[in-house]
ZATOR-946438 format. One line per 4 residues: their letters; for each residue y, x, z of C-alpha. Coordinates in nm, 4 decimals. Example, Ala and Ser with C-alpha at 12.3 -4.5 7.8 and 13.67 -1.06 7.14 Angstrom:
2
as> -0.4500/1.2300/0.7800; -0.1060/1.3670/0.7140
This chain:
555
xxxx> -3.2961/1.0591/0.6882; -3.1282/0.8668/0.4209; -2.7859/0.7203/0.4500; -2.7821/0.3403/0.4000
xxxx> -2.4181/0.3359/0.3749; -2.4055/0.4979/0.0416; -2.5081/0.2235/-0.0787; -2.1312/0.0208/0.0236
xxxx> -2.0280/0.2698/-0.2088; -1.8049/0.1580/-0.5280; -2.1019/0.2151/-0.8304; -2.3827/0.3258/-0.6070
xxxx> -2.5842/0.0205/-0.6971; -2.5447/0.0493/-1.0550; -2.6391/0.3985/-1.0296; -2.9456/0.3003/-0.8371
xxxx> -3.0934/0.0621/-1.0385; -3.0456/0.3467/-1.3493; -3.2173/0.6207/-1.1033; -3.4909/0.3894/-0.9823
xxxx> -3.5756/0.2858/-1.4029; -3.5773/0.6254/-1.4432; -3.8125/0.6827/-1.1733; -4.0669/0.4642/-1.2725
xxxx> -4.0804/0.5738/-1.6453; -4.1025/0.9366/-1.5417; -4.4129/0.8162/-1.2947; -4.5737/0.6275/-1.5835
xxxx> -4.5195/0.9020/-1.8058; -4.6766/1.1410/-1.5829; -4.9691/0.9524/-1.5927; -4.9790/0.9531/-1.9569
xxxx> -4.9336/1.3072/-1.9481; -5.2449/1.4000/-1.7714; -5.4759/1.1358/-1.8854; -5.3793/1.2541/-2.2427
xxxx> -5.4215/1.6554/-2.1235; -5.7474/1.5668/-1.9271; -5.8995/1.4138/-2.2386; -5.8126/1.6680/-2.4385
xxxx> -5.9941/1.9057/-2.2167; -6.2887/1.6963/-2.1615; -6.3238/1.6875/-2.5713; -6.2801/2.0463/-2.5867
xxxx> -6.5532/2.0877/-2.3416; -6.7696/1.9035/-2.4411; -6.7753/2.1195/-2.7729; -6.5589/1.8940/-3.0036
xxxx> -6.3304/2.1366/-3.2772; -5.9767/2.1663/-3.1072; -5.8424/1.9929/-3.4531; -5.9889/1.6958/-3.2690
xxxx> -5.7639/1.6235/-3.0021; -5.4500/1.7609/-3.2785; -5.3099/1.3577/-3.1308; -5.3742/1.3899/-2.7537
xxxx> -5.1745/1.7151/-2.7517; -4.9140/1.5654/-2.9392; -4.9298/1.2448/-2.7279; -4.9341/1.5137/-2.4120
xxxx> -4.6413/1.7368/-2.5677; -4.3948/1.3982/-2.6195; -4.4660/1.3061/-2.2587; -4.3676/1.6580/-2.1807
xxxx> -4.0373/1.6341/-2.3236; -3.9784/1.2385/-2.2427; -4.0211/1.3795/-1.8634; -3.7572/1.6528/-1.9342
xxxx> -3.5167/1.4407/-2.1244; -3.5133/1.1450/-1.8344; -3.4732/1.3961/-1.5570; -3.1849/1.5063/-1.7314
xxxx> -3.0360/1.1626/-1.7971; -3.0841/1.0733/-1.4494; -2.9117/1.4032/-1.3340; -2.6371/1.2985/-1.5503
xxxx> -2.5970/0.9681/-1.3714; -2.6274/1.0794/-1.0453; -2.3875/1.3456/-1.0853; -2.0968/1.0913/-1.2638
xxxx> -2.2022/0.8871/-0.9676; -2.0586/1.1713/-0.7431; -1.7551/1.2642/-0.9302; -1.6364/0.9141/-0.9267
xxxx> -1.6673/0.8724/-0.5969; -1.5647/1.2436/-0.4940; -1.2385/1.1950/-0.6961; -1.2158/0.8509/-0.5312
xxxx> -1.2600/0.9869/-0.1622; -1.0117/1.2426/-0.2217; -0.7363/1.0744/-0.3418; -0.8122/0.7687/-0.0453
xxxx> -0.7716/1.0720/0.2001; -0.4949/1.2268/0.0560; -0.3371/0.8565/0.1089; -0.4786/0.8580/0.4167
xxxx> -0.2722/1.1635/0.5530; 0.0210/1.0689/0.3741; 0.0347/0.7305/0.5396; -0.0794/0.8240/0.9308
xxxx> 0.0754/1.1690/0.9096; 0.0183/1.4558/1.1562; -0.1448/1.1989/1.3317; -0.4979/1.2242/1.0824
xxxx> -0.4569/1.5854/1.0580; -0.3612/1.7186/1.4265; -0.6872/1.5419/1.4996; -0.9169/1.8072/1.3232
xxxx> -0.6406/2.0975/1.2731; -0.4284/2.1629/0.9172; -0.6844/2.4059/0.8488; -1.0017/2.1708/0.8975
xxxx> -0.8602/1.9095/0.7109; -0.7611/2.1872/0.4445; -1.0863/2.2601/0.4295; -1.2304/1.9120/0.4026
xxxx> -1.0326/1.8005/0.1335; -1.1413/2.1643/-0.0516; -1.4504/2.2982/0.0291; -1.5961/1.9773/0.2039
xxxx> -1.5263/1.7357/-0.0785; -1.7407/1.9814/-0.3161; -2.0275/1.9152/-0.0316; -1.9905/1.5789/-0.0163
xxxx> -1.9901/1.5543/-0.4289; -2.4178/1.7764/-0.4047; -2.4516/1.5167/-0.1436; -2.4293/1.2087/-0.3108
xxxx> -2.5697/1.3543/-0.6629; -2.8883/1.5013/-0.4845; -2.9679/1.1839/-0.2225; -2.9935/0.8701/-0.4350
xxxx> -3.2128/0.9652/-0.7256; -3.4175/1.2319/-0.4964; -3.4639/0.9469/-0.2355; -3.5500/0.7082/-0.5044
xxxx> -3.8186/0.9368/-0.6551; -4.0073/1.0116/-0.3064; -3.9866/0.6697/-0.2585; -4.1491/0.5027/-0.6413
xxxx> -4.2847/0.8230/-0.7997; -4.5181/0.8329/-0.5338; -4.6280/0.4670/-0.5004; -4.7188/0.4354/-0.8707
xxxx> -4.9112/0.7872/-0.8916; -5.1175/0.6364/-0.5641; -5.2012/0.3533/-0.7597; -5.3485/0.5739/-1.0472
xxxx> -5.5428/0.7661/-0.8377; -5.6820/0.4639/-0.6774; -5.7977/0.3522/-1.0366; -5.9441/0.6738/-1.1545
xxxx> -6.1027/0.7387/-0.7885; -6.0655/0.5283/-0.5009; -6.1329/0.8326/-0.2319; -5.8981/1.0571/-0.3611
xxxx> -5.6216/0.7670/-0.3914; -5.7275/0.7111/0.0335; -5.7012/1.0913/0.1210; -5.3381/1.0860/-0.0511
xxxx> -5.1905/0.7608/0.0908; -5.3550/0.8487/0.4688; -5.1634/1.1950/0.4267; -4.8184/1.0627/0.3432
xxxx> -4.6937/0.9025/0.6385; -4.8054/1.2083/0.8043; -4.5389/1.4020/0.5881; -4.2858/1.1179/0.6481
xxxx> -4.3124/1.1118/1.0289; -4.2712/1.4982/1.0266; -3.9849/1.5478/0.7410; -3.8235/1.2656/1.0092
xxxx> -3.8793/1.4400/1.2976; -3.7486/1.7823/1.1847; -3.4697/1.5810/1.0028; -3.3416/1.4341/1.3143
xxxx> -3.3033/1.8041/1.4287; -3.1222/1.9783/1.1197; -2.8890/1.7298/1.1252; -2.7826/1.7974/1.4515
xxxx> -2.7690/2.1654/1.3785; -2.5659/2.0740/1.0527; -2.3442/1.8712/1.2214; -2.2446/2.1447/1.4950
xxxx> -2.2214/2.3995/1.2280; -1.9549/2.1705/1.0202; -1.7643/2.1508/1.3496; -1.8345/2.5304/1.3892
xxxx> -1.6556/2.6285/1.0492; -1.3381/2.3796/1.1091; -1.3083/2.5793/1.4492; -1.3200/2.8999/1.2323
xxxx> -1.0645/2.7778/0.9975; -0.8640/2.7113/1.2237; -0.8649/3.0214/1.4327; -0.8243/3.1757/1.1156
xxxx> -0.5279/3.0024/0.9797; -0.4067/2.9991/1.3688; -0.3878/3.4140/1.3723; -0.2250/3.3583/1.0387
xxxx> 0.0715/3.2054/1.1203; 0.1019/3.4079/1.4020; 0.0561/3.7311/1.2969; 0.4152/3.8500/1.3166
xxxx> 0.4224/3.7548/1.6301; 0.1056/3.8846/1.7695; 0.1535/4.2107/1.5806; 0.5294/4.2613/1.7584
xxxx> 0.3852/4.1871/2.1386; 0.1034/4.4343/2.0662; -0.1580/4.1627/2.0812; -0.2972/4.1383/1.7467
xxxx> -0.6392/4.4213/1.8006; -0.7018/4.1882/2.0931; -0.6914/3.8265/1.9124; -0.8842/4.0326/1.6573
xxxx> -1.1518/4.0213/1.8816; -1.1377/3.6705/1.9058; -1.1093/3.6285/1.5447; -1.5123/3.8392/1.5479
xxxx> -1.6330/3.5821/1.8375; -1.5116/3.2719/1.6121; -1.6925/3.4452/1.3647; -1.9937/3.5364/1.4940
xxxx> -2.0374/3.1907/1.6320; -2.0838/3.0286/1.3110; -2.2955/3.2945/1.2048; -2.5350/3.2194/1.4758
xxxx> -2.5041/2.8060/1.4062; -2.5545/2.8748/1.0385; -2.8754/3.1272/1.0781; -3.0262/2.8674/1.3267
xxxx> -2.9412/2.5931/1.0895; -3.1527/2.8138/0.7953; -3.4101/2.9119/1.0427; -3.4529/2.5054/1.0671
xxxx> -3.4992/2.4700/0.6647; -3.6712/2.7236/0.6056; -3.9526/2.6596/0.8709; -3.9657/2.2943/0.7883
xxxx> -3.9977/2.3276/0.4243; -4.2863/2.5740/0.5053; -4.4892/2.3354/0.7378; -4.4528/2.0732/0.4581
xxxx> -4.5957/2.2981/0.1818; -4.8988/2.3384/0.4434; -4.9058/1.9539/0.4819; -4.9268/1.8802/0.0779
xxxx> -5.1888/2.1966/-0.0024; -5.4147/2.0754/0.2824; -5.3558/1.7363/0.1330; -5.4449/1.8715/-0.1840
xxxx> -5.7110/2.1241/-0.0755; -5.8684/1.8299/0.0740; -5.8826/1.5728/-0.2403; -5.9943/1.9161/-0.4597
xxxx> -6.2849/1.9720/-0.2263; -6.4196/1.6342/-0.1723; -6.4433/1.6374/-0.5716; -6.5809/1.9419/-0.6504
xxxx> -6.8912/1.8083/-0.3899; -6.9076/1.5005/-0.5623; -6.8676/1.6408/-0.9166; -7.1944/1.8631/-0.8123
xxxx> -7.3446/1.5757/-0.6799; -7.3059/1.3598/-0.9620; -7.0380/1.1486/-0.7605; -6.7544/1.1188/-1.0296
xxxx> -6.7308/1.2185/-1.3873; -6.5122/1.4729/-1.5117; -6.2314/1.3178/-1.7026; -6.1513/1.1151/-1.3957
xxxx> -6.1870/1.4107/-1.1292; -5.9686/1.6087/-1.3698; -5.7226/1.3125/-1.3940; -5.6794/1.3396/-1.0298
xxxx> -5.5978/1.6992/-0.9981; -5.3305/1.7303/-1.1963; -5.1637/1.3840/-1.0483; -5.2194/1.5384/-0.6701
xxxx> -4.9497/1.7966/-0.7087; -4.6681/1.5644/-0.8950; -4.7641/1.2893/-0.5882; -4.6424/1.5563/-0.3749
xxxx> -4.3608/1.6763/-0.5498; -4.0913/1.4184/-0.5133; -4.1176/1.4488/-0.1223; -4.1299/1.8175/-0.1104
xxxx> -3.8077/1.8503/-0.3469; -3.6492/1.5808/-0.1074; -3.7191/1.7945/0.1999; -3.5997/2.0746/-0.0384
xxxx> -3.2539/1.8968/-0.1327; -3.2057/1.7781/0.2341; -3.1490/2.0792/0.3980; -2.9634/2.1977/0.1108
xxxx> -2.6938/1.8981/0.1394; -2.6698/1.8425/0.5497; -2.3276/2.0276/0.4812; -2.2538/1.7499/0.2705
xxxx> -2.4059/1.4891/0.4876; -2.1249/1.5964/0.7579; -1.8494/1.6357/0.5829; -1.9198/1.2887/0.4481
xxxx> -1.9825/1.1419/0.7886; -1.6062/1.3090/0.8792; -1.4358/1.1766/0.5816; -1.5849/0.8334/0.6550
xxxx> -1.4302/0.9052/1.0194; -1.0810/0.9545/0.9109; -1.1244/0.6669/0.6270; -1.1855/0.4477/0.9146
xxxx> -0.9541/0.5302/1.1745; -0.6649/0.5411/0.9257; -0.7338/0.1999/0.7870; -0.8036/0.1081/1.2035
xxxx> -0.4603/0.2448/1.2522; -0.3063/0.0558/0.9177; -0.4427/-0.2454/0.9830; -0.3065/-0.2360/1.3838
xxxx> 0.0397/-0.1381/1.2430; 0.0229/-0.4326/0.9637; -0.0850/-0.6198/1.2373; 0.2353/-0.5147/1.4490
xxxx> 0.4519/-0.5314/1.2071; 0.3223/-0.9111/1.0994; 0.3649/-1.0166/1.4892; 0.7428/-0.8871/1.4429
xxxx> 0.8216/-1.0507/1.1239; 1.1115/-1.2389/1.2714; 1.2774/-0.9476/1.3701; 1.4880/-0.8788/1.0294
xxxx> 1.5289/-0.5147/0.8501; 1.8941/-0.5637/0.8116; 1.9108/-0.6219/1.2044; 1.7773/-0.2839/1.2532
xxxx> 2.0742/-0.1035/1.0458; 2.2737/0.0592/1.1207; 2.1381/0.2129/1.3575; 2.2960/0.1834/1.7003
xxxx> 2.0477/0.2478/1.9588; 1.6941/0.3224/2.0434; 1.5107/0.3136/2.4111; 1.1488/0.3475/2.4885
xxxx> 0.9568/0.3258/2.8501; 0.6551/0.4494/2.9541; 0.5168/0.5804/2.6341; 0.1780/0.7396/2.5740
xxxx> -0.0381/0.8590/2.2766; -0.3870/0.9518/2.2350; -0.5061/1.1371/1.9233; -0.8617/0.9543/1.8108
xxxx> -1.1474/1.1043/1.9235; -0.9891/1.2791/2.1695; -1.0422/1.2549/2.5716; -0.7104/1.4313/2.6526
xxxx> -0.4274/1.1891/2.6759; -0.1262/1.3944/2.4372; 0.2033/1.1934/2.5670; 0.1984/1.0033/2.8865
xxxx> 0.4627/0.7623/3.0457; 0.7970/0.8762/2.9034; 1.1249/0.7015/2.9027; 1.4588/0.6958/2.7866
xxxx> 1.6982/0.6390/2.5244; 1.8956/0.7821/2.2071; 2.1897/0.5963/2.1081; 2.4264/0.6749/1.7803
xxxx> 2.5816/1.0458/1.7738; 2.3704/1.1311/2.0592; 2.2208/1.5269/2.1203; 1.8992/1.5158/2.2872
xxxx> 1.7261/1.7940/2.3794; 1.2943/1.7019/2.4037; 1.1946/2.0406/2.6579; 0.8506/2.0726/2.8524
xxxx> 0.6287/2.3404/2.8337; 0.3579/2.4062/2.5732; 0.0798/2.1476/2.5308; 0.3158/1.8751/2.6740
xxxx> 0.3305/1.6587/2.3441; 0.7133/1.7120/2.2571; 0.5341/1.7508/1.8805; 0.3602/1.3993/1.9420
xxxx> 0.6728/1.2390/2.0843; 0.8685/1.3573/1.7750; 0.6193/1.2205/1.5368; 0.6177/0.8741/1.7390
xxxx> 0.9747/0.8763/1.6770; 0.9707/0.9460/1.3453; 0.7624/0.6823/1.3194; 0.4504/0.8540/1.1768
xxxx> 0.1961/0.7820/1.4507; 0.2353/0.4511/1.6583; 0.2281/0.4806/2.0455; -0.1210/0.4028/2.2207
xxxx> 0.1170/0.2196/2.4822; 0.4926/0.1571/2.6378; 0.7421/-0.0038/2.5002; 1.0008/0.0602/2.2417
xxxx> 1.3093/-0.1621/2.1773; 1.5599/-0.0629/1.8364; 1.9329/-0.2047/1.8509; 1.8099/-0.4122/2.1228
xxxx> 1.4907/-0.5870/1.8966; 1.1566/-0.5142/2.1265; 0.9357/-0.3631/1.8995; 0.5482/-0.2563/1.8889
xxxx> 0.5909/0.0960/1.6839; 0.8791/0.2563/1.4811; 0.6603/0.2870/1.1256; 0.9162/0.0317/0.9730
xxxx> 1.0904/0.0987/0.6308; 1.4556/0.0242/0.8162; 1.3685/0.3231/1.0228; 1.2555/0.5733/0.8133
xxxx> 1.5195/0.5293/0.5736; 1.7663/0.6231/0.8603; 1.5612/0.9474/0.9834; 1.5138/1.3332/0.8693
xxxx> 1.2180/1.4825/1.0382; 1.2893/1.9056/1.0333; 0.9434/2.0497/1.1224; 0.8940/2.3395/1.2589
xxxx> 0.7905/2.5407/0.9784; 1.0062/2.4244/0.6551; 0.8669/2.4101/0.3612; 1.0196/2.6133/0.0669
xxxx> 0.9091/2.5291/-0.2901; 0.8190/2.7889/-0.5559; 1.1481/2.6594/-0.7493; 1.5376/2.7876/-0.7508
xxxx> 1.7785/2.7133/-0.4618; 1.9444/2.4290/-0.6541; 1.5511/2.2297/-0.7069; 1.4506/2.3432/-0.3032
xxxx> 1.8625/2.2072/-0.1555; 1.7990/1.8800/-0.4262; 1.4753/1.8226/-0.3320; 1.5625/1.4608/-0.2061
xxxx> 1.8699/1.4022/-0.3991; 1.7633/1.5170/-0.8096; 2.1637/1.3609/-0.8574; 2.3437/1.5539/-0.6637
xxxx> 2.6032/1.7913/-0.8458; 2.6456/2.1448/-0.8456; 2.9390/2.0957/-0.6615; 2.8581/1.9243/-0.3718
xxxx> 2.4788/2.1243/-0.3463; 2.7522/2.4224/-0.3041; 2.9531/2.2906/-0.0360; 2.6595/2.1705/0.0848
xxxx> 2.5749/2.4989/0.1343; 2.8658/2.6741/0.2324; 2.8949/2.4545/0.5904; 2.5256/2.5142/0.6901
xxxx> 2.6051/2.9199/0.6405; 2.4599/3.0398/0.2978; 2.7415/3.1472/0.1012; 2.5367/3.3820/-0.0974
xxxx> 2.3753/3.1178/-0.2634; 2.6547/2.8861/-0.2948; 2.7356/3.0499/-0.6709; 2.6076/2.9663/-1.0191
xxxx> 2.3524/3.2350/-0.9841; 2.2570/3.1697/-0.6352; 2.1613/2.8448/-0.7348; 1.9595/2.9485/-0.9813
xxxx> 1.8056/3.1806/-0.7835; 1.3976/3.1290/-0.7541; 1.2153/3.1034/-0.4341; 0.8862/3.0678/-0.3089
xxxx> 0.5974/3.2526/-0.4335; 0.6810/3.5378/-0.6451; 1.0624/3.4648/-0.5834; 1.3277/3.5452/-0.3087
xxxx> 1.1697/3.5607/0.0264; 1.4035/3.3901/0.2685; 1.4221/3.4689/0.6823; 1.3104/3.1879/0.9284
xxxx> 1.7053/3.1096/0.9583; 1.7625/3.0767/0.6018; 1.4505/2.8826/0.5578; 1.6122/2.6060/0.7836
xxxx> 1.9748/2.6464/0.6945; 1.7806/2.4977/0.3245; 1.5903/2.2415/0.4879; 1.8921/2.0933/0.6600
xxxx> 2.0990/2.1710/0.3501; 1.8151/1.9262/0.1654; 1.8695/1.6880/0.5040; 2.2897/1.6757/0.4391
xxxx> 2.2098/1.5636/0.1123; 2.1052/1.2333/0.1658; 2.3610/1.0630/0.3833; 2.1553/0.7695/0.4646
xxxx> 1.9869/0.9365/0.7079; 2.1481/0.9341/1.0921; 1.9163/1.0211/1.2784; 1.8170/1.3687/1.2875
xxxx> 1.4521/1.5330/1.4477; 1.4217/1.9080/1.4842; 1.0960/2.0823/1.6140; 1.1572/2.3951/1.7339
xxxx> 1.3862/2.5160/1.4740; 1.4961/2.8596/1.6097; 1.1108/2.9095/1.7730; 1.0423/3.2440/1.5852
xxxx> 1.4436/3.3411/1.5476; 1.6096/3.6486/1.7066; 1.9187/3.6157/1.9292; 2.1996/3.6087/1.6983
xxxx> 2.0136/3.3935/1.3966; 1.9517/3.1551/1.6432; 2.3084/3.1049/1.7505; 2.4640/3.0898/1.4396
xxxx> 2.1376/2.8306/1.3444; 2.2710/2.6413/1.6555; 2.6459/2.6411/1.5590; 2.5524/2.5158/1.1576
xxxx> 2.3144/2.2499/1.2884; 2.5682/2.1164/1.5929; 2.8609/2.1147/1.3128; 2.6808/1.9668/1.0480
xxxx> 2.4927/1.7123/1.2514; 2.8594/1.5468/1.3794; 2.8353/1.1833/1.3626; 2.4271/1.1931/1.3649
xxxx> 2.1669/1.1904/1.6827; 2.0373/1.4737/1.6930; 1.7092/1.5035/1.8839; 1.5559/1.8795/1.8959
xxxx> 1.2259/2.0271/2.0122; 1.2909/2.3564/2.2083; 1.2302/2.5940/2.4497; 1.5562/2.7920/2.4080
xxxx> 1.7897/2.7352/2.6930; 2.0633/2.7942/2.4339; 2.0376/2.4328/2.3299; 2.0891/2.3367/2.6524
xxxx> 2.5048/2.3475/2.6571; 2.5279/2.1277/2.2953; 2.3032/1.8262/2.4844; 2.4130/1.5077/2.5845
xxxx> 2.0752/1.4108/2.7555; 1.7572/1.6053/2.7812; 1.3739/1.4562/2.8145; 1.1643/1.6511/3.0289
xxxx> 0.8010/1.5901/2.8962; 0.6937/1.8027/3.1359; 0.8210/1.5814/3.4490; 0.8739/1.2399/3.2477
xxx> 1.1829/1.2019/3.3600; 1.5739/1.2248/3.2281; 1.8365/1.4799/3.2810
């Protein structure tokens, strides 16, 4: 039920040891607590004057509080506990993406790992400040009330250890099940998110082919699926946490009536039997707000187990590509630029996790000035085998050899500084033309962002006002065209880079924006390889070579 690998965790010792002080002095303070209210009774009973036992109420009432006050503190720690290490898993994942790039996130979906780093970070943050101290008071609160009822009455003490592992072995049976459930109901909502944001970004397109009441329907399914693996996941919680309450009243119904037979009998005294009762329910307590809590964080529990996932095969892939990269140290940057050449055989990529192979046994070459055209139909991995040769995944095998150096993967400084990877869908920044063109080059005068401009086919903007023109959200809305005349705009910027990677760029263009697109990105790219992503067939004339991905081989 309980994670031991929280424990690894950066402060989740120190944390413990404060939660498990805590612990104790709230059990021993319980104690004090009823002894000092079950005197007071017995005084009262036994006909002293109320003014009597003025100091055991007080003594009662400062345990009260004391209880209140530590629960508090140890809420406090707990919960700094999680925002330290919330803040620190976020920012390690953000890294994380940033350094394996679509790689991480094409594993789970943009919209999963949207939601992870938004909604499931929050879960994982209850997660970590519910588990530790709750675990850590089922675990001592208990023990040290067992040991007072053993002093005050050695039967009762018996009937309340024997029933305990009872509890335990069922909280771990139905455990074993809700996390299951909670596990496929994660999975259930990053499948939702992604449909959603999916029919999203194709709306447009849906909407013009007359599609978009029938995806709809899809949309409800996706829907109603997680609606179903969330009300069986409840159904789970709320059943357990009944059969538990049954468990700890016929625990306590049991200890109440074997004293009230031996209080008529003559078996115990009062005080003592009194004693008892009111420790019975607390003994229960810390278990029952565990099973409580547990069900209440399984969202958490997954979305840490996921983040922990992607922590691990990032660093995996890291340390294989530090590894590569080591076992290549002879091969010297400054033999890598320029750039004259680069030829790869029978490469192949597998996303982790995943059974289906993405990229399988492709070959060629792309050599200085070069147009390549990457074709194959959908689901054939021309995305993957962009992003291996942008050098933001590394190849699961083949070979790959740059200006004639044999190398393991293309994630090397001397490459990246050469290449401009044009996604599909550019993004435009809620800023003016002059801030989205300069994006990469914050130097670059008006002048020359103009021109700049002017050759990839936005003259409107190429004024003093144009530039200052915003865009984004709340600002000009640009077509798809325009959208990419700016990115590559941003990408003539920065001569450094030569080599030039286009997915899809004209994908969701009409006839004529796609030809002049064509014409601005031929011109402008003179001098550069060019290697583009398409289906169009009106690429086709401006290549010098095309990949098939579909047949593997070289036309």
């Amino acid at each position: 039920m309980f994670d031991k690998g929280l424990f690894a965790l950066p402060g989740a010792v120190a944390c413990s040891v404060r939660s498990a002080l805590i612990s104790v002095a709230v059990a021993l303070i319980t104690v004090g607590q009823a002894i000092s209210l079950g005197w007071a009774i017995v005084e009262v009973w036994s006909g002293h004057p109320v003014s009597s036992v003025g100091g055991l109420l007080v003594v009662f009432a400062l345990c009260f509080i004391a209880r209140r006050v530590l629960s508090e503190v140890g809420e406090g720690i707990a919960c700094s506990f999680a925002d330290a290490t919330q803040s620190r898993l976020t920012e390690e994942l953000k890294g994380a993406a940033w350094a394996s790039g679509p790689a991480l996130i094409d594993g789970m979906g943009c919209a999963g790992f949207a939601t992870l780093l938004a909604d499931g970070m929050d879960d994982v943050r209850d997660y970590l400040a519910i588990t530790i101290p709750k675990a850590l008071n089922m675990v001592l609160i208990p023990a040290l009330l067992v040991i007072a009822l053993f002093a005050f009455d050695a039967l009762s003490g018996a009937i309340a250890l024997i029933c305990y592992p009872f509890i335990i072995l069922f909280m771990q049976l139905i455990g074993r099940g809700a996390k299951e459930e909670a596990a496929r109901t994660h999975d259930g909502f990053l499948t939702m998110a992604n449909h959603y944001m999916d029919s999203v970004r194709g709306l447009r397109t849906l909407k013009s082919f007359g599609r978009s009441r029938a995806h709809a329907e899809r949309v409800m399914a996706s829907s109603e699926a997680y609606r179903l693996l969330t009300m069986r996941n409840l159904k789970i919680g709320t059943l357990s946490s009944t059969i538990l309450d049954i468990f700890a009243t016929c625990g306590l119904a049991a200890i109440a009536i074997m004293l009230g037979f031996r209080l008529v009998e003559g078996g115990i005294a009062f005080f003592p039997a009194l004693v008892v009762l009111m420790l019975v329910p607390e003994y229960f307590t810390p278990i029952k707000a565990y099973a409580k809590d547990y069900h209440a964080t399984l969202d958490g529990k997954a979305a840490y187990a996921r983040v922990c996932e992607l922590l691990t095969a990032s660093k995996s892939r890291d340390e294989h590509t530090r590894a590569l990269v080591e076992s290549e140290r002879l091969v010297q940057e400054e033999a890598l630029t320029p750039f004259k050449d680069v030829k790869f055989s029978e490469l192949g990529f597998c996303y982790p996790g995943a059974s289906d192979i993405a990229l399988k046994g492709i070959s060629g070459y792309i050599r200085a000035g070069m147009r390549v055209g990457v074709v194959g139909p959908s689901g054939s991995g021309k995305s993957t085998f962009l992003n291996l040769l942008a050098g933001l995944a590394d190849p699961s095998c083949g070979n790959i050899a740059l200006n004639g150096q044999p190398l393991c993967t293309l994630r090397r400084s001397a490459w990246r500084r050469q290449v401009c990877y044009i996604p599909q869908d550019p993004f435009i920044l809620s800023a003016s033309v002059r801030e989205n063109v300069a994006f990469y080059a914050s130097c670059a005068s008006d002048e020359r962002i103009k021109a700049i401009l002017e050759e990839v086919g936005l003259p409107d903007l190429a004024c003093d006002e144009g530039l200052d023109l915003k865009l984004g959200d709340g600002g000009h809305s640009l077509s798809g065209g325009e959208a990419q005349r700016i990115c590559i705009a941003r990408a003539l910027l920065d001569e450094e880079r030569t080599i030039w990677i286009l997915d899809e760029p004209t994908a969701r263009l009409d006839a004529q924006t796609s030809s002049a697109l064509i014409a601005s990105v031929v011109r402008c790219a003179q001098g550069r390889a060019l290697v583009v992503a398409t289906h169009s067939s009106a690429w086709h004339d401006f290549f010098d070579e095309v990949i098939d991905l579909g047949t593997g081989g070289v036309r």
